[in-house]
C-alpha positions in Angstrom: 99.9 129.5 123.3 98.8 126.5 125.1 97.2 127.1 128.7 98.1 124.2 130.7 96.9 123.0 133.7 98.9 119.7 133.4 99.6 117.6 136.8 100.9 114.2 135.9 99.1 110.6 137.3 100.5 110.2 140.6 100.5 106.4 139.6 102.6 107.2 136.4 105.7 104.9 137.9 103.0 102.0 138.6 101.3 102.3 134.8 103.0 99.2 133.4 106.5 100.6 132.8 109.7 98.7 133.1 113.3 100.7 133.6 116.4 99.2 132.3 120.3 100.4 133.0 122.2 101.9 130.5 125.3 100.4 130.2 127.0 100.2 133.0 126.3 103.8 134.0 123.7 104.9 137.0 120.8 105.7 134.3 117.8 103.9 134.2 115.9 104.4 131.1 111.9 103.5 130.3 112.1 100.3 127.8 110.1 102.8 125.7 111.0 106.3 125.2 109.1 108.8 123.3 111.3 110.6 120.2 109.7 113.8 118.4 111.2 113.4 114.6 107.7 113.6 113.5 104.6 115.6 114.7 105.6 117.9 117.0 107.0 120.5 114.4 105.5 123.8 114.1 103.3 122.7 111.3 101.1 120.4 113.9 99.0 120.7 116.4 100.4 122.3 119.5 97.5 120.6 121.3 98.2 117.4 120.5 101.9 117.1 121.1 100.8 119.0 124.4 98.2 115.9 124.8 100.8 113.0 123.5 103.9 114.4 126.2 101.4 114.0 128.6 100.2 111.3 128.2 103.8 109.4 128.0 104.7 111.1 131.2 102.0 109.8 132.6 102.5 106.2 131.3 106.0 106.2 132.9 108.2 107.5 129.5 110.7 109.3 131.3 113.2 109.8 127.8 112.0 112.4 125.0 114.6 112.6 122.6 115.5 115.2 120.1 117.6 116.8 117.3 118.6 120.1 116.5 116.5 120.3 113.4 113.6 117.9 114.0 110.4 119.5 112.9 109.5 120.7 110.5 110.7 123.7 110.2 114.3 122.7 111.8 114.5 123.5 115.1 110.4 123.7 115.7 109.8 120.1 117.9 112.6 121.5 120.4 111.0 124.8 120.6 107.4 122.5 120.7 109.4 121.0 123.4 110.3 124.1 125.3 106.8 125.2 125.2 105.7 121.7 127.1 108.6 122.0 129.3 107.5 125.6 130.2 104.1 124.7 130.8 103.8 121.4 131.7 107.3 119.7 132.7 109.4 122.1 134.6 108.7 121.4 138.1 109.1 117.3 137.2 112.7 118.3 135.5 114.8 116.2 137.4 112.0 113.1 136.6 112.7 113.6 132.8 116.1 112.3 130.6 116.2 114.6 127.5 118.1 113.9 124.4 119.2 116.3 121.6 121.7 115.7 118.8 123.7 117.6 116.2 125.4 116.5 113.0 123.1 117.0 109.8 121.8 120.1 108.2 120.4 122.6 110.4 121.5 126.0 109.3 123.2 127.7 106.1 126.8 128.0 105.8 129.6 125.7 106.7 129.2 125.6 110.6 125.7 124.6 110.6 126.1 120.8 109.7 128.9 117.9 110.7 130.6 117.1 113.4 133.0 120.2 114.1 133.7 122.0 117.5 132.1 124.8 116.4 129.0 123.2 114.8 128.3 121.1 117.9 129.0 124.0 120.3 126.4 126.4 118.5 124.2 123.8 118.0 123.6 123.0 121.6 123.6 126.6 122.8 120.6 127.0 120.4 119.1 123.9 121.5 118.9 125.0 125.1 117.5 127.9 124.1 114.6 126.3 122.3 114.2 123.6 124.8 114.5 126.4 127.6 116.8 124.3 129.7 119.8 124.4 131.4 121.2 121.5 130.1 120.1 118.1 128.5 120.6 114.9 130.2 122.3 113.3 127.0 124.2 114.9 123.9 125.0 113.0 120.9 127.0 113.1 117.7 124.4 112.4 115.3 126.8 111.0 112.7 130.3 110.6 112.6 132.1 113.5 110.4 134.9 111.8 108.0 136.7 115.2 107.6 137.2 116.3 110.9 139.3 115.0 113.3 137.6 112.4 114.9 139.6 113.9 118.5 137.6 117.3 117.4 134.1 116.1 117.3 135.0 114.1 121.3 136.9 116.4 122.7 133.9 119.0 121.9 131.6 116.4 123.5 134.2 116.1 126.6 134.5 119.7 126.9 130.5 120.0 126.7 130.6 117.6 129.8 133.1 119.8 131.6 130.5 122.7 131.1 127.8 121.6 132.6 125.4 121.5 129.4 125.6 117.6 129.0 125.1 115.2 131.7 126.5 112.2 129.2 127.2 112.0 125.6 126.7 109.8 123.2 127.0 108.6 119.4 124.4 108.3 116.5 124.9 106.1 113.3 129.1 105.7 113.4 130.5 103.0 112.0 131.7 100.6 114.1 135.1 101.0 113.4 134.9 104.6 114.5 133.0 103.8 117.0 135.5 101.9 118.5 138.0 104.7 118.5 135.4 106.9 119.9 134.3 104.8 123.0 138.5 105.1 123.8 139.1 108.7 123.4 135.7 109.4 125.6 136.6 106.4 128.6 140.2 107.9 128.3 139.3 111.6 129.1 136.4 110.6 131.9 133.4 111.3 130.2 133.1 107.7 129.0 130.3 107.2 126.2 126.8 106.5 127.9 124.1 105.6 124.7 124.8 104.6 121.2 121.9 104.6 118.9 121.2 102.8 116.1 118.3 102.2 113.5 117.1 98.4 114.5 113.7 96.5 113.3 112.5 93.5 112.2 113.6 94.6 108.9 117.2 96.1 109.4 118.6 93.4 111.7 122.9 94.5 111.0 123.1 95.9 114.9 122.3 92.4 116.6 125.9 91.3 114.9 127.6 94.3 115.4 126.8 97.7 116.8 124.8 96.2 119.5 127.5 93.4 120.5 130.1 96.9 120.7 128.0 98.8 123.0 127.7 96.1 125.6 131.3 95.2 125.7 132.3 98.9 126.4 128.9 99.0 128.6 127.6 101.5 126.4 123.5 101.6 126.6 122.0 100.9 122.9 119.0 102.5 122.1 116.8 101.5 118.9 115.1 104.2 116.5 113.2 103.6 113.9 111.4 100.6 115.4 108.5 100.1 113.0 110.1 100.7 109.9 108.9 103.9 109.5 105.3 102.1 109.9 105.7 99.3 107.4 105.9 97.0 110.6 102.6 97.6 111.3 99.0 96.4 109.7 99.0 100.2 107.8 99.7 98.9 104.4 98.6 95.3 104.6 95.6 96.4 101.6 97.2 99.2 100.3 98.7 103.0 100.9 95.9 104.7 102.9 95.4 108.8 101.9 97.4 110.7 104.5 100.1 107.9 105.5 103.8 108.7 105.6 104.1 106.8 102.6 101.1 108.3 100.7 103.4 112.0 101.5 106.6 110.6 100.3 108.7 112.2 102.0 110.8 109.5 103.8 109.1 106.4 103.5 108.9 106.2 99.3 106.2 103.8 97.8 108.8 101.5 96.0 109.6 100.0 99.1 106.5 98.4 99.7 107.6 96.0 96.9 105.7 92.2 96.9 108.4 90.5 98.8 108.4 93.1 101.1 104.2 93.3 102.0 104.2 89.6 101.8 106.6 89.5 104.7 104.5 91.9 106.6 101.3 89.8 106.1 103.4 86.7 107.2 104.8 88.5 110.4 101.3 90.1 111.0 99.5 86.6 111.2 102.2 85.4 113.9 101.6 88.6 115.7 97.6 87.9 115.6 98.7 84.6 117.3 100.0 85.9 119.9 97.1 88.2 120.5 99.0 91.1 119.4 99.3 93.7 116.4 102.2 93.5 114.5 103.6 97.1 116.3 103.1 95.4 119.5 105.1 92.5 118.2 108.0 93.9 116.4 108.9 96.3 120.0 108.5 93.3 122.0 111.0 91.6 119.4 113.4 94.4 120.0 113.0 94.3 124.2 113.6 90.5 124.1 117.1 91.7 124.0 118.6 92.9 127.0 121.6 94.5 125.4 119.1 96.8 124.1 118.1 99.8 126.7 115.3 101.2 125.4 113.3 101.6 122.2 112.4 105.1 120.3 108.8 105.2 118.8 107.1 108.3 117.4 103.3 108.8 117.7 100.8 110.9 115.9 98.2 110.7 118.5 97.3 109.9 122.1 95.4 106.5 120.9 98.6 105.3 119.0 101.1 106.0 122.0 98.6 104.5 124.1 98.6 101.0 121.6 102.1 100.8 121.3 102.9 101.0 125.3 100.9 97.5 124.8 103.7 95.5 123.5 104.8 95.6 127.6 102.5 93.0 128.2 103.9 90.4 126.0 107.4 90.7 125.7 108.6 87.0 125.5 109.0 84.7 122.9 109.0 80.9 122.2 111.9 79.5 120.2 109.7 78.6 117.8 108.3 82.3 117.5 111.9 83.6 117.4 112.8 80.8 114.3 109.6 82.0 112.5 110.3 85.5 112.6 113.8 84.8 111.2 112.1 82.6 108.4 110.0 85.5 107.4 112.8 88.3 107.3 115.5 86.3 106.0 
């Protein structure tokens, strides 16, 4: 167990951080939050996800977002968590917006996956047990559930609301279609849908036409995960797969996507990103933040250094129209 003496920079509001509204709801969120899908399972370091929670708190990222069975093992980043919040966070609680989810495979059996009341009821209890919180400030549906009622999985979220183990709710991944629905049923029984999020990159642009568009019209905050591509939007694999990298391990990034077309993009979108006096990380957040519609943006670190570089793209966040056409030209 991790000894910490932990008190956060008493500048961390004035280290460069910019806060945006979420919709049209009373929460401001950092323009870049910190998500634990990755390295802060209980196969790493306890020390250094001690060191990179830190170290965002203290750089003004206020959001650390979650699932149910991010690790690995499932469930292991919230209990990570827990341990920090233990430690390091609890008297700064009311500082911090906390995500978790619930919706893919977490435990045996047929309650311990989808979108069903009792799924997302058990699931959260455990949560806040791992977390070792009262409540979380945000809980989504991490994917919409085609065979249960879609009035099942919202009403569960309402009802979650009405317990006091939610502050908001919010939606992962639905289709817009449901989405739609879903943003009705929740305004029409007054817990009203605060945060949709949504893989969005340089590479997977459908949520400018679409999910991103719905959110703002029902002022629903959008929040972008996945940012970097999983790291192909950043100068990792310009000469090759290094030893160690995600895509080296195989287990979600696979090699065969890092075709020709694909690293010759990267190379292209890198060079405009050197001209800017960036790296191409830097560049494809600040891509995302031109975007006001979008609230904040999710990266995952695997170090202090690598949180530290991506808070750069903050310093350069606007684009010429040329820059913007180029970039277009190069993903097309």
């Amino acid at each position: 167990m991790i000894e910490s003496l932990y008190s956060p920079d008493i500048r961390r509001y004035e280290n460069g951080m910019r806060y945006r509204r979420c919709g049209k709801s009373g929460v401001m969120l950092p323009e870049i939050s910190l998500g634990l899908w990755h390295n802060f399972g209980g196969v790493d370091s306890l020390s250094n996800s001690f060191a990179m929670a830190h170290c965002a708190f203290d750089h003004g990222i206020t959001h650390f977002d979650l699932a149910n069975n991010y690790g690995p093992p499932y469930g292991s980043a919230e209990e990570t968590f827990g341990c920090i919040m233990q430690k390091s966070f609890k008297p700064y609680r009311d500082e911090l917006f906390i995500s978790t989810k619930a919706g893919h495979d977490m435990w045996p059996g047929p309650y311990g996956n989808w979108g069903s009341r009792k799924s997302l009821m058990a699931s959260l209890n455990q949560s806040l047990k791992r977390m070792n919180l009262d409540y979380v400030d945000v809980f989504y549906s991490h994917r919409y559930d085609p065979e249960t009622p879609l009035e099942e999985t919202m009403q569960a979220l309402v009802d979650i609301v009405r317990q006091g183990k939610a502050l908001y709710v919010g939606l992962s991944k639905y289709p817009m279609e449901v989405a739609e629905q879903a943003y009705r049923y929740l305004a029409e029984h007054d817990v009203p849908c605060l945060v949709y999020q949504a893989r969005y990159n340089l590479f997977e642009r459908q949520p400018e036409k679409t999910t991103v568009t719905q959110a703002k019209q029902h002022g629903v905050g959008f929040v972008a995960f996945s940012p970097l591509a999983q790291g192909l939007l950043t100068n990792r694999y310009l000469n090759g797969i290094p030893n160690g990298s995600r895509m080296a391990q195989g287990r979600f990034l696979k090699q065969e996507v890092l075709t020709d077309v694909v690293l010759n993009k990267i190379k292209h979108l890198n060079d405009l990103a050197n001209q800017r006096g960036q790296t191409l990380a830097d560049m494809a957040l600040a891509w995302l933040l031109k975007d006001e519609a979008v609230t904040s943006v999710i990266i995952g670190a695997s170090s202090v250094n690598q949180l530290k570089t991506n808070l750069k793209a903050l310093r350069q966040p606007c684009f010429a129209d040329e820059e913007l056409l180029r970039i277009d030209e190069i993903c097309k």
